[in-house]
VOGU-3710 file (C-alpha; in Angstrom, 3 decimals, decimal comma):
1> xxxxxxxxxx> 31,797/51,717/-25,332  29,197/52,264/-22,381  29,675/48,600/-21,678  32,594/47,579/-19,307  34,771/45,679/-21,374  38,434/44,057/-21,406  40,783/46,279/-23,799  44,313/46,092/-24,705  45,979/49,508/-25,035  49,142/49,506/-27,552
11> xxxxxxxxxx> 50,873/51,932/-25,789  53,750/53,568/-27,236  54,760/55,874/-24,109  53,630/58,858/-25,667  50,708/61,210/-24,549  48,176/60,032/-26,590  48,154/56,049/-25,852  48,847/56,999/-22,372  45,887/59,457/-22,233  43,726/56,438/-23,891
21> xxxxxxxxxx> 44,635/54,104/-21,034  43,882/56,424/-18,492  40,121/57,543/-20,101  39,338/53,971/-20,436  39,909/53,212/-16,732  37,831/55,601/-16,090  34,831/54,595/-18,116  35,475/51,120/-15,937  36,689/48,777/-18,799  39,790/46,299/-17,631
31> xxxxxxxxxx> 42,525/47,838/-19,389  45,805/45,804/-20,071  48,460/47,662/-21,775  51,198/46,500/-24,388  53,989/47,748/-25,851  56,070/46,239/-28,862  59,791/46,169/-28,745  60,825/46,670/-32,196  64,319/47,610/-32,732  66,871/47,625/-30,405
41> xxxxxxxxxx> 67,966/51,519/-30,959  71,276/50,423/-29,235  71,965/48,789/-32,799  73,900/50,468/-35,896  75,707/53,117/-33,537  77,396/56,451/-35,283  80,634/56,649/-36,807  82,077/57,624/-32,836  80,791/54,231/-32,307  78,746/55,819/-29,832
51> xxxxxxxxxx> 74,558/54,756/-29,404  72,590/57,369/-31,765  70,462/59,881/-30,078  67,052/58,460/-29,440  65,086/62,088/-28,706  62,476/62,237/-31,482  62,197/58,685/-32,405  59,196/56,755/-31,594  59,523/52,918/-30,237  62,669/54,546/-27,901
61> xxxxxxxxxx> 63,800/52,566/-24,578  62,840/55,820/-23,225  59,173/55,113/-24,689  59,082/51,762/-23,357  60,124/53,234/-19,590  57,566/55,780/-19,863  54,643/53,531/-20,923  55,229/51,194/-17,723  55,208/54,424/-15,859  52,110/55,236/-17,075
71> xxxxxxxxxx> 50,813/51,849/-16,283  51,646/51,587/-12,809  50,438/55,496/-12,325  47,071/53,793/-13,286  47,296/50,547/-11,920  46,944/48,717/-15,175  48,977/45,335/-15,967  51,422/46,213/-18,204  52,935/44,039/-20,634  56,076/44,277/-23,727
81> xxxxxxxxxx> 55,900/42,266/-26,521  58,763/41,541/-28,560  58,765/40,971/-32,395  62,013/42,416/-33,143  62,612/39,411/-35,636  59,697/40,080/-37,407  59,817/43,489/-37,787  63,118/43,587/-39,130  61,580/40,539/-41,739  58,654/42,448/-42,382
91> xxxxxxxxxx> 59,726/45,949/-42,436  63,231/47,393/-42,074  64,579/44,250/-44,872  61,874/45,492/-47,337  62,885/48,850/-46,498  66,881/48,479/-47,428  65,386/46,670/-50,285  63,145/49,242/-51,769  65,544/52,049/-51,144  68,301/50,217/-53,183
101> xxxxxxxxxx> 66,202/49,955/-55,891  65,525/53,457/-56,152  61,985/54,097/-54,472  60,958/55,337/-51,564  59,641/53,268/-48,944  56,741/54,585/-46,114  58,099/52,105/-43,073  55,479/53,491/-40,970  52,461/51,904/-42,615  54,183/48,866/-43,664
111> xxxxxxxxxx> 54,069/48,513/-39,628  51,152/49,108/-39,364  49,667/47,011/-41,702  51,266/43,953/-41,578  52,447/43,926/-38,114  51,693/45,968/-35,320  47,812/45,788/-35,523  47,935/42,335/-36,791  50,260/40,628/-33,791  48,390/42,886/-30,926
121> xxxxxxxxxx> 44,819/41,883/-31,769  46,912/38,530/-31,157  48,354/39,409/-28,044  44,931/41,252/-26,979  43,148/37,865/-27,762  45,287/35,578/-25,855  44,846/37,775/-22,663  40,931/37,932/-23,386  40,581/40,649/-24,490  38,223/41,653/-27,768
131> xxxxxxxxxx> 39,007/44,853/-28,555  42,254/47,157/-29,022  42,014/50,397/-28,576  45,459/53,056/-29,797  46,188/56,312/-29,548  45,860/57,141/-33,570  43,655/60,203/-35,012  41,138/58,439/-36,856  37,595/57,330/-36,220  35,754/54,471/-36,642
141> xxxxxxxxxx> 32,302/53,030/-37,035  30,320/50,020/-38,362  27,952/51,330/-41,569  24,698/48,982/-41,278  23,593/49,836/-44,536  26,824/48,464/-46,705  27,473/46,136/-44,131  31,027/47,443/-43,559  33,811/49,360/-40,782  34,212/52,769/-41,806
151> xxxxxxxxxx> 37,897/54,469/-41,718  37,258/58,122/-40,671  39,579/61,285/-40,654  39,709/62,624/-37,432  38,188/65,585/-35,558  41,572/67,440/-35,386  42,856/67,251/-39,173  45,848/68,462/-38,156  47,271/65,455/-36,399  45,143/63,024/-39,118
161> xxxxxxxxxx> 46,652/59,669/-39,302  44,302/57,529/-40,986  47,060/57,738/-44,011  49,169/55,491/-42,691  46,401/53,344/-41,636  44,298/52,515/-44,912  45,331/48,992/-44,898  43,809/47,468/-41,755  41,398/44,884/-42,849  37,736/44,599/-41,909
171> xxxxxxxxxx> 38,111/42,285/-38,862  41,204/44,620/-37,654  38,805/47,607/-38,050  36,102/45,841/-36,163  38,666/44,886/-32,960  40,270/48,750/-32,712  38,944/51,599/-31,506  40,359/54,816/-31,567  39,391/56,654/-28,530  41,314/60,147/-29,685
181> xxxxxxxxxx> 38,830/60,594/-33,148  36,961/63,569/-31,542  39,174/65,081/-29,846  41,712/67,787/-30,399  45,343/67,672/-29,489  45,170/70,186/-26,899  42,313/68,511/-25,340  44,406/65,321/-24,827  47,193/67,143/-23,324  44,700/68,450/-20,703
191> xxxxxxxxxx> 43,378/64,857/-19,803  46,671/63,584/-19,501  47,397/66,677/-16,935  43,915/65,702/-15,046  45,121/62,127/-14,819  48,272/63,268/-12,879  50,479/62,772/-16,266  52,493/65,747/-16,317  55,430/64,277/-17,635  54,000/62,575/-20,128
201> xxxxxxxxxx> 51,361/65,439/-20,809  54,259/67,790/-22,329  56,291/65,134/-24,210  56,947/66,135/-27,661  55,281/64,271/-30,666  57,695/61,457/-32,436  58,814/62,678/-35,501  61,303/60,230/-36,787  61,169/56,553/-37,712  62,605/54,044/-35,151
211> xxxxxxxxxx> 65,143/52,511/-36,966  66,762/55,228/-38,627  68,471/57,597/-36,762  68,450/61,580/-37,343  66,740/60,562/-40,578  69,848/59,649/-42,539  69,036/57,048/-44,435  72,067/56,578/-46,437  74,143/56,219/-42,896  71,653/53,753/-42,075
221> xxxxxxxxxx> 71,902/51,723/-45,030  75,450/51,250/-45,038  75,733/50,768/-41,411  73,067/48,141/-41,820  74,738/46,291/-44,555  78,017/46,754/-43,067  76,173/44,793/-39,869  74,895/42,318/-42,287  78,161/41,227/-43,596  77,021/43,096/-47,053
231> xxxxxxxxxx> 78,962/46,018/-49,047  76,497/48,544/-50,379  75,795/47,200/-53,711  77,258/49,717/-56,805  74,376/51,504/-58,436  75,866/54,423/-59,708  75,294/55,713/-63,043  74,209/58,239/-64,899  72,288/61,801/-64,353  70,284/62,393/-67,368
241> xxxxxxxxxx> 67,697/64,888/-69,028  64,249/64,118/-69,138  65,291/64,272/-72,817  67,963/61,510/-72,297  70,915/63,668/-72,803  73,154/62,683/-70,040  74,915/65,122/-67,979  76,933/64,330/-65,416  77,103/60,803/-63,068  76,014/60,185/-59,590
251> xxxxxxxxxx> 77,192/57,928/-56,608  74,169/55,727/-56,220  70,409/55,778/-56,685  69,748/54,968/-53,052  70,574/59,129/-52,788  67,712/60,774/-54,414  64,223/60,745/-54,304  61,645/61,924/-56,143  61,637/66,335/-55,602  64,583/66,376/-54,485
261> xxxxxxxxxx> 66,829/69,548/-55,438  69,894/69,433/-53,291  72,704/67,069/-53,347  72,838/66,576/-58,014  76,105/67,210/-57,615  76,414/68,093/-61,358  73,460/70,486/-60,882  75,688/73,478/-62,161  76,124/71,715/-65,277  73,014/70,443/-66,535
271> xxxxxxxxxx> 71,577/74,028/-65,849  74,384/75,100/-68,327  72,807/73,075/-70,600  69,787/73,840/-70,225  67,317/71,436/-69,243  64,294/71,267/-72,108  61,593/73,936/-70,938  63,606/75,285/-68,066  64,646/78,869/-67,433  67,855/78,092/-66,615
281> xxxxxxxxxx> 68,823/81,618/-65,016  66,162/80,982/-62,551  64,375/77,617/-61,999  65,958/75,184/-59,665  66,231/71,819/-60,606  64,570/68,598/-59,681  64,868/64,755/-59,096  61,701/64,097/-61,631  62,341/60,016/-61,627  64,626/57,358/-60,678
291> xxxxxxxxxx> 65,291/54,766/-63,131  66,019/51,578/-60,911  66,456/49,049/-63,928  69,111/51,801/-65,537  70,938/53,498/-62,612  69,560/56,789/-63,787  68,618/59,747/-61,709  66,403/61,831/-63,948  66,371/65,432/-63,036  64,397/68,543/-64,818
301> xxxxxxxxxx> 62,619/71,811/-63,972  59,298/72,282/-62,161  56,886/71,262/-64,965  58,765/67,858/-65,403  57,676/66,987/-61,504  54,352/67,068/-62,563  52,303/64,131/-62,422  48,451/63,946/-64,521  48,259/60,493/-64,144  49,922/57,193/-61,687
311> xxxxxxxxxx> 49,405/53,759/-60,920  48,890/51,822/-57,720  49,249/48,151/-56,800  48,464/46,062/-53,851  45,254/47,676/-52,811  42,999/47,390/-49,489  39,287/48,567/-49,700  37,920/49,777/-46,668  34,313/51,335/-47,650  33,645/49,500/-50,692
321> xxxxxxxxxx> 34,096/46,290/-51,494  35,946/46,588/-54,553  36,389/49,472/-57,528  34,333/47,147/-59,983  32,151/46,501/-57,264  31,299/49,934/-56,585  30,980/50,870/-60,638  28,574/48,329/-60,944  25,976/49,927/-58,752  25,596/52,466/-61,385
331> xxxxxxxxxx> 26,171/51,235/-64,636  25,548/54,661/-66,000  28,355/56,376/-64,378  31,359/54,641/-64,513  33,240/57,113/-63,194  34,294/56,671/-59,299  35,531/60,273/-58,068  37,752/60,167/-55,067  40,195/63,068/-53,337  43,595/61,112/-53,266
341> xxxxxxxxxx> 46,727/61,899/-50,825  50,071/60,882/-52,015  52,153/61,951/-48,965  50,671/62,168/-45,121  51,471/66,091/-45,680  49,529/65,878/-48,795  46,142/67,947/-49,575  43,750/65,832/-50,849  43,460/65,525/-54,725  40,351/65,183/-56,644
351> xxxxxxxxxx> 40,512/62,324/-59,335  38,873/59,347/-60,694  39,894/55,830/-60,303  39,654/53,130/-63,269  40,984/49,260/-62,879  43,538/48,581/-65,292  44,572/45,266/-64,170  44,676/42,825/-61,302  44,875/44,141/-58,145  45,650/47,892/-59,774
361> xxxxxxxxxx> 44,138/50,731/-60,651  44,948/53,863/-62,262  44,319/57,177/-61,002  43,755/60,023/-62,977  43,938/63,475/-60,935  41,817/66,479/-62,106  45,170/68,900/-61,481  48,405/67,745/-62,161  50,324/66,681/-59,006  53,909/67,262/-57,792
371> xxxxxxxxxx> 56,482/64,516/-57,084  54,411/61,706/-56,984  56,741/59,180/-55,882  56,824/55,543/-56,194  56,954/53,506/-52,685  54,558/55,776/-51,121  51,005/54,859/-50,346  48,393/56,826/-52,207  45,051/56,790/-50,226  41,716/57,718/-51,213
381> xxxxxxxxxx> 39,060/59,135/-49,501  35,436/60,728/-50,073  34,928/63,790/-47,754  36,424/62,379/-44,330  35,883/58,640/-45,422  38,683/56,437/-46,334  37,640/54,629/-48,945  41,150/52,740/-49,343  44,449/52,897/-50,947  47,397/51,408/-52,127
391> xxx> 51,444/51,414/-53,597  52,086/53,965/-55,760  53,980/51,803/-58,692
//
């Protein structure tokens, strides 16, 4: 970006979007920066009836204070934008939702997708400027030869986001630029330091989603219902075998997730049992599936966590145009190999990917994988390349 430009800055009042601002001054572009207020963290307060602790939480009123430090320590205009209405349409709602039906929802891209990116590009347009630029670990880049924006893993793999961000579109990936992609984390903290952000250059990495307080999510859900004028609907039931023998009830599906060991309750008892192909002397047990349709939590032993094999819906392409697409190019290998991450934590997995339907595809890993759970995104890359991803179903 040699050329001075006009960029909007989402800046969350962290290091990294503040560190962006500042380097982007410097090259001489016009930088305006924005913040979106999302949830008012003042909302759903403990059982003391007391505000929750917002430490650790990105999207805090402490986040917004420290962004419009940031901007006035650089003399940028400084601007918050609020979709709290939408984002509680678009992302907490379908959150509840998906939780109460037994999966397990990733809020964070959700935002991402079908908000944040898509309502600042807005915002950036409407104060003229072309280009967003955020403080995510990813690269970017425009391939002349398929005629498409490339999604890139970053320089410093250890901070990698481009997980949560495999659904931008191909105009979204054409407006952003992410000014952190070659550079490591310690480097950033250092040019925040240089630019006379000391504060900022020390504060801790968000951990926690915005809306949900010490990561309780059952607390959340029933103090969010209980705000909605909704009781927490009753889906307890039963805790079963992977063989179907049931063993023991539980106190609601929303509980348990896919891997989990602690909190089955009749734990002791099933292992009495013994659960088919478990040692039950030794081997812990496992949430394996949740049965939404049938209020069952389906527990078992290692081996039953492992997945050869799942589907995902609702995909976004980023380096190809489409699976079928891609096969056709070569006729004579129909095969499309891919490395596949299931979590954000995840190591990539090698496996192929074969349509099976509308808008889904299957994907079929080379080494079974553990607790693949549905709700998360699966995302698929070749070497650092994201070639897209998807809902795993």
């Amino acid at each position: 970006m040699s050329t001075a430009q006009t960029i909007a800055v989402a800046m969350s009042g962290g290091v990294d979007s503040s560190t962006v601002a500042a380097l982007l001054r410097d090259e001489g572009h016009a930088v305006v920066g924005l913040t979106m207020q999302l949830w008012n963290q003042r909302r759903l307060p403990g059982a003391d009836g007391k505000p929750k602790q917002t430490e650790g939480r990105c999207c805090s009123i402490d986040d917004v204070y420290d962004a419009r430090y940031v901007a006035e320590t650089l003399g940028i205009p400084y601007y918050v934008v609020n979709h709290e209405e939408r984002f509680e349409k678009e992302v907490v709602k379908p959150f509840v939702s998906e939780y109460l039906s037994g999966r397990t929802p990733i809020p964070c891209s959700l935002c991402n997708n079908h908000l944040k990116f898509d309502q600042l590009l807005i915002v950036a347009r409407q104060i003229g400027a072309e280009l967003l630029a955020t403080g995510h670990y990813a690269r970017n880049h425009y391939c002349e030869k398929r005629g498409r924006w490339i999604l890139k893993r970053p320089a410093d793999k250890s901070k990698d986001q481009t997980y949560f961000l495999f659904g931008l579109t191909q105009e979204q990936l054409a407006r952003t630029r992410f000014p952190l992609g070659e550079k490591l984390k310690p480097q950033v903290r250092e040019d925040a330091r240089a630019h006379g952000l000391n504060v900022l250059a020390e504060k801790p990495d968000s951990q926690e989603i915005c809306f949900v307080p010490g990561g309780d999510y059952k607390q959340f859900l029933d103090a969010y219902l209980a705000e909605q004028g909704e009781s927490l609907p009753d889906t307890a039931g039963e805790l079963v075998t992977t063989s179907g023998e049931v063993v023991g009830r539980h106190e609601g599906i929303h509980n348990f997730t896919v891997g989990q060991r602690k909190g089955l309750g009749d734990a002791a008892r099933v292992r009495a049992l013994k659960v088919p192909g478990q040692n039950a002397e030794t081997e812990p047990l496992y949430v394996v599936e949740v049965r939404g349709d049938k209020k069952q939590v389906v527990v078992g032993g290692m081996a039953d966590l492992m997945s050869s094999t799942m589907r995902v819906k609702k995909l976004n392409w980023i380096s190809i145009e489409s699976l079928d697409a891609e096969k056709a190019r070569d006729p004579l290998n129909p095969l499309f190999h891919v490395e596949v991450k299931i979590r954000h934590r995840h190591e990539p997995a090698k496996a192929v990917l074969e349509t099976i339907g509308e808008d889904e595809v299957l994907v079929i890993f080379e080494e079974s994988q553990r607790a693949v759970t549905p709700g998360q995104a699966a995302v698929f890359y070749k070497g650092d390349e994201g070639v897209g991803g998807g809902w795993i179903s």
